[in-house]
N, C-alpha and C positions, 0 to 999 in steps of 0.2 A: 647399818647403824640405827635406821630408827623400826619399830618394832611394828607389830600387823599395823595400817592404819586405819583399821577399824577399831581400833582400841585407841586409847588416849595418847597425844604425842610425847616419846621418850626416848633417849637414847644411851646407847650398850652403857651400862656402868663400867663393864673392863675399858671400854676405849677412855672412858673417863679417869679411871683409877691410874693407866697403863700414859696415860699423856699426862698426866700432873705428876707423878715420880718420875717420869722422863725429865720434865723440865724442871722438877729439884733436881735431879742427878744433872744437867747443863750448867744450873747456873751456880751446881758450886765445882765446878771445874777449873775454872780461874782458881779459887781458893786450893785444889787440891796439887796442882802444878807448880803455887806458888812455894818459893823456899820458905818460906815461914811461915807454912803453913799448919793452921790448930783445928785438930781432928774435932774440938769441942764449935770450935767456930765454923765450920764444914758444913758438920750434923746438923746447926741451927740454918743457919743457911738452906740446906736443905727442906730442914722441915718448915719454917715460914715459905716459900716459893711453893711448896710440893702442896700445903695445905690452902694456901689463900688459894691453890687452880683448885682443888676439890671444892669449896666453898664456891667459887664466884662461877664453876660450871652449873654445880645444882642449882644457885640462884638464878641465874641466868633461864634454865629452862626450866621452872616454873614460873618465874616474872613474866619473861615476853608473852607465853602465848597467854598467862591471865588478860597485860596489857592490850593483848590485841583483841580478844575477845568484851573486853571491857569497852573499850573506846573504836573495834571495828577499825583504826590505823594500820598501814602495812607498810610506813614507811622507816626506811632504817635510820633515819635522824628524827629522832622525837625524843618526849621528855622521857622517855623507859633508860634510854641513854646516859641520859644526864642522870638521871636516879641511880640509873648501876654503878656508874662512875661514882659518884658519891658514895655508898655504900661499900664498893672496893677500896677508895682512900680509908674509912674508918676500918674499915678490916685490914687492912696493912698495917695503917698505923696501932691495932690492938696486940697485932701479933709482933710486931717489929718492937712493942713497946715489953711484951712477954720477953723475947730476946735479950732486952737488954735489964732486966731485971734478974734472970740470970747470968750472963755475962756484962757485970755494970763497967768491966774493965774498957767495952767498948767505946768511939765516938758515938753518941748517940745521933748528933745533928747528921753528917753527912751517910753515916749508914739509912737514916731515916729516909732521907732524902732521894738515896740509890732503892730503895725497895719502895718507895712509892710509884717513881718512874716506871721502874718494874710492873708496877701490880697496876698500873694505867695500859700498857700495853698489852698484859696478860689480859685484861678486863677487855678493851678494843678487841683483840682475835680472837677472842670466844664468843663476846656478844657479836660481831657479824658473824661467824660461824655458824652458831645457834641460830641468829634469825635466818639465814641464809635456806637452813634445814630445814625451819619451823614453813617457812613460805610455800617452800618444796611440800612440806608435808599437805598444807592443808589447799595447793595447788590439784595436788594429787587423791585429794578428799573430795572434788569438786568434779573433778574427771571421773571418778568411779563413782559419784553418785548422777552424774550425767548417764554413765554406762548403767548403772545398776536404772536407770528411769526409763533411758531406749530400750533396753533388755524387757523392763516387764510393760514397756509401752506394744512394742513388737509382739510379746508373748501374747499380750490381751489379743493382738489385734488377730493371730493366729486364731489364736480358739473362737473368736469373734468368727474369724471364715467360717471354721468349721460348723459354728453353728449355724449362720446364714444360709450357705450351701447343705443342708442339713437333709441327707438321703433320706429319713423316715419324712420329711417335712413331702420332699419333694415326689416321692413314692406315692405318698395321700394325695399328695394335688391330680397327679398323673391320674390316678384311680377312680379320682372324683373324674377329674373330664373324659377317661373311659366311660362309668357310665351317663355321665351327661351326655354325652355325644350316641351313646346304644339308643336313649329316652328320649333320643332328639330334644333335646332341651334345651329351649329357644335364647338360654344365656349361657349357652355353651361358647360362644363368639367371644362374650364379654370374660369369659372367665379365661381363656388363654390369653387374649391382651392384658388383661389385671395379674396373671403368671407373668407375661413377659416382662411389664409395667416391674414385676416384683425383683425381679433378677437382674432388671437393665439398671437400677436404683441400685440392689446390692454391688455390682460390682463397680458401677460409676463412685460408689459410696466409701467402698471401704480403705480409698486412698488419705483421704480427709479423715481431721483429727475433730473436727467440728461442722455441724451444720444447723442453720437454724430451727425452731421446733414449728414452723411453717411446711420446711423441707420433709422433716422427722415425721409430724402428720400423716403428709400425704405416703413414705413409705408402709407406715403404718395401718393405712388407709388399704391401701392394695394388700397387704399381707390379712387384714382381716376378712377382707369381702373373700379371699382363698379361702379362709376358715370357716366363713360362714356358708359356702356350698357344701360343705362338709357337715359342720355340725349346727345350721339354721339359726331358729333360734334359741338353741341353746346355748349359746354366745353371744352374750351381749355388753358391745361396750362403747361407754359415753366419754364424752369429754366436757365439759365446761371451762373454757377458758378463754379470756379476752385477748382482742385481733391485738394487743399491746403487748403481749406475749411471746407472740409469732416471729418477731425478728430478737428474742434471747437463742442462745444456742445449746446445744447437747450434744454428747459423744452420738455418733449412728450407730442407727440402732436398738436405741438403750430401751426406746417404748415397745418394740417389736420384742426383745428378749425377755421382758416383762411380763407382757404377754403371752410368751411362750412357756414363762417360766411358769405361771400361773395351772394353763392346758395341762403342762408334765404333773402338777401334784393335784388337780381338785377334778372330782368327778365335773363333766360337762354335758350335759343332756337335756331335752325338751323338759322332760317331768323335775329336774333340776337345774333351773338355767345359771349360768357359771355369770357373775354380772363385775364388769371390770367398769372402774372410775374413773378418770384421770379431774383434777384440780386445784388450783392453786391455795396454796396456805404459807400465809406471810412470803417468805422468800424460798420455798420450795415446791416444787412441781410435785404433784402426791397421786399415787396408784394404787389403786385400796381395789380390793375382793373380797366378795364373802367366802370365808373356808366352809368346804367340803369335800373332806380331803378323800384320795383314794386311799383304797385298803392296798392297791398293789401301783404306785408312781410311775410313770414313763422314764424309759432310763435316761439318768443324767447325770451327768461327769462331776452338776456340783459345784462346778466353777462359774456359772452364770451370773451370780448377783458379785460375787469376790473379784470379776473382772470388771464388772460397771463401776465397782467403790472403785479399785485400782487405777481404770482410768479418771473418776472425779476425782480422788486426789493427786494425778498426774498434771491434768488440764488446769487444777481450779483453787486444790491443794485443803479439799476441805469432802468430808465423808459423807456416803448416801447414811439416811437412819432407817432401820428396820424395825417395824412393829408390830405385833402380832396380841392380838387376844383371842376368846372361845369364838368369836364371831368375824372378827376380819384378818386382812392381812394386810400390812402398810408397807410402802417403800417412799419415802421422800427424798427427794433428789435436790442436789439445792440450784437455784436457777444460776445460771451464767449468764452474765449481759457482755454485751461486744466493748462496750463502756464500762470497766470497772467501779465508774463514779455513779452508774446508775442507780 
């Protein structure tokens, strides 16, 4: 009955059309059983009943859910109630008043009186039916956007692995300490502890949906001194930010992917040192590069910055900004505090 709910709440028009000449066809059964009974009187019968249920369903289901959206209420006694009700007695009584303007032979009083009664009860089983639906429906808007949130919460956090445990990453470290260790190269020691350092942090990490930019630091910290036995100093990156900082939070990761994402596009070399920022500006955490791009990019999937937005508007509900001119490239993140009043 009600239709995709990802589209606007509605329901089937035939059940609508198909249950309101039903209940004209009911309520003149009496009339057509009775011995004196007038086909002209029947007909009306029918069509005030059959038409006041088409009027007071479509009212009905555009009233409630404006009311609820309006005032955010989900309770089935409120004034939407008393307003339909209202609104069903003038509609009875304009149609019952049609009636009897062509059939003036009628009583007006007690006919009046019998189709109000009517169109109170009709009014009451539709309006809890309707909201009944409506509750259902936007119960079940709540659930699938719960699901639709775990789903690309989970999705991030996949390709997050992937990237983390990242075989080209881990191939270069490996090669690096091959020949470190060929040169006897007296920080050969440190560089497999800051490897293990790097890996014992990703997997302790990628359970958690948050950790402080203390935490985030320091994995970041080990994943660069990796990089910098590799590429010296043609890698250079700072941070400036106050120890008042350190206990806001961020997805893991999010500085390391940054960073990576940076490596995949901009040449990195001693004669070209690659120079990565991090800083605070107003209420966002900002990673800035100078561009120099390559002519040929390390492959990538692409999804690295569209997974860190995906999770800040999962966690935070507000987007990274991306910024690019001839000379830099910006990411602002916006900071999270564990205090939302902070």
């Amino acid at each position: 009955m009600i239709k995709n709910l990802q589209t606007s709440f509605s329901i089937s028009h035939r059940l609508i059309w198909i249950s309101s000449i039903s209940l004209g066809i009911l309520t003149s059964i009496p009339k057509i059983v009775d011995h004196h009974f007038v086909l002209a009187e029947g007909i009306a019968d029918f069509v005030v009943t059959a038409g006041f249920a088409l009027l007071i369903w479509y009212y009905n289901i555009y009233s409630i859910p404006a009311y609820t959206k309006k005032t955010g209420s989900r309770n089935v006694i409120s004034a939407q109630l008393f307003i339909g009700l209202g609104v069903g007695l003038i509609l009875m009584f304009l149609l019952s008043s049609i009636q009897y303007y062509i059939l003036s032979h009628l009583n007006f009083g007690p006919k009046m009186l019998m189709y109000e009664v009517r169109g109170i009860l009709i009014n009451l089983t539709f309006y809890m039916f309707i909201h009944l639906l409506y509750q259902t429906y936007l119960n079940q808007q709540v659930v699938r956007e719960l699901e639709r949130s775990m789903s690309a919460n989970l999705a991030a956090q996949y390709e997050l692995l992937k990237q983390q445990v990242n075989p080209h990453f881990l191939f270069n470290s490996l090669n690096t300490l091959k020949y470190m260790v060929e040169s006897h190269d007296s920080q050969s020691s440190e560089f497999i502890i800051k490897l293990a350092d790097f890996y014992r942090f990703t997997l302790g990490s990628l359970k958690l949906n948050l950790l402080t930019l203390k935490e985030e630091l320091e994995i970041m910290d080990s994943y660069i001194y990796l990089l910098k036995a590799r590429f010296e100093e043609g890698l250079i990156v700072s941070h400036n930010l106050s120890s008042e900082l350190y206990t806001t939070l961020i997805p893991p990761f999010t500085l390391q992917l940054l960073v990576e994402n940076c490596i995949k596009h901009n040449i990195v070399s001693l004669d070209k040192p690659l120079h990565i920022h991090i800083n605070r500006e107003e209420e966002y955490l900002v990673v800035r590069n100078n561009l120099q791009m390559r002519k040929i990019p390390e492959p990538s999937t692409g999804l690295g910055l569209e997974n860190i937005n995906q999770r800040y508007l999962h966690l935070s509900e507000r987007e990274i900004q991306i910024l690019a001119d001839n000379e830099t490239f910006t990411i602002k993140l916006p900071i999270i505090y564990e205090y939302p009043n902070n």
